[in-house]
C-alpha positions, 0 to 999 in steps of 0.5 A: 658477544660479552659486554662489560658495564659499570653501574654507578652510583646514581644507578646510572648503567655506561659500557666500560671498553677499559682493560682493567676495570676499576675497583667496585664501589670505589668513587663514582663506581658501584659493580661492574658487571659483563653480559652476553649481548643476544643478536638482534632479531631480524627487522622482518620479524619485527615488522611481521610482529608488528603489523600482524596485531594492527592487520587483525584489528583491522579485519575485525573493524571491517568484520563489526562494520560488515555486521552492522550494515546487515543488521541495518539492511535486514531492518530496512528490508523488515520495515519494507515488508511491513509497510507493503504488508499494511499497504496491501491490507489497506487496498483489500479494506478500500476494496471491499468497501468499494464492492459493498458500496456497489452492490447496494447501489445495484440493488437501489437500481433494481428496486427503482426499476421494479418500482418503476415498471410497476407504476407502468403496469398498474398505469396500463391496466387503469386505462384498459380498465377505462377504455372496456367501461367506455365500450360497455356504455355504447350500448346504452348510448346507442339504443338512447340515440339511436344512431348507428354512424355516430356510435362507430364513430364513438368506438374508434375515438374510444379504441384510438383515445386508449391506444394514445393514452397507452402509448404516452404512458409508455414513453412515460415509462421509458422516460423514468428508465432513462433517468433511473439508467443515468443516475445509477450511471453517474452514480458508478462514475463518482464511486470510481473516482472516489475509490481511485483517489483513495487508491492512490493515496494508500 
């Protein structure tokens, strides 16, 4: 469809419907000019040429955003793994302090115990020691007094002195186990303890 239009002189651009246009530069008339007027494009077309750009910016936006939580979720997941990787690091140190400290409280135990049955045993072999000097003496004692129901009797008090004497000595010893036991018992509770309060505090 052809369209003629006429330029004025101020530039201004107005369709002509006339049948004889008039002259060209004459008045407020600068050209007249008829042109081929292309049917407009389709409003889907449009619109499809329109929507298009802002559905691919929105696909990028959703692209840009799905790559920043990746990135936040692979840092969170890095930064998980290095705190359980010191945690545990922390837990095999506490660990092994805790059995280094054990087994030098065993061997404390141990010493004490050996200590303690060796004070029994030489404790045992003075009174034995005692006891067989006192059974030598009786000869001499029964040839000065010459009385063989006392001398019997001084041997049985002897035999009986040495076997109490033994036998306190014993208790004595069995004593010093006990405590040595319970300290070293005690001693095993507070080490859990404090290992457990430092367990929980990693």
């Amino acid at each position: 469809m052809a369209t003629t239009y006429m330029y004025l002189n101020n530039g201004q651009k107005v369709p002509y419907y006339g049948n004889t246009p008039p002259q060209a530069f004459s008045g407020p008339y600068r050209a007249f000019v008829t042109e081929d007027i292309k049917p407009a494009k389709s409003s889907s077309k449009k619109t499809s040429a329109s929507v298009q750009p802002a559905a691919q910016t929105s696909d990028a936006g959703a692209a840009a955003l799905a790559e920043e939580l990746r990135k936040q979720r692979e840092a969170e997941e890095a930064r998980a793994a290095e705190e359980a990787r010191r945690r545990k690091e922390k837990i095999k140190a506490i660990n092994k302090n805790k059995a280094a400290e054990k087994q030098l409280m065993a061997e404390n135990f141990e010493m004490q115990k050996k200590a303690a049955e060796a004070v029994n045993s030489d404790n045992l072999r003075q009174l034995y020691i005692a006891y067989m000097q006192g059974l030598r003496g009786i000869p001499q004692k029964q040839a000065l007094w010459g009385a063989g129901g006392e001398i019997e009797s001084l041997k049985k008090r002897s035999t009986l002195n040495y076997e109490n004497n033994r036998a306190s000595e014993n208790r004595s010893y069995a004593g010093i186990l006990s405590q040595i036991q319970q300290k070293y018992n005690d001693d095993l509770n507070e080490l859990e303890k404090k290992y457990l309060q430092l367990l929980l505090n990693v």
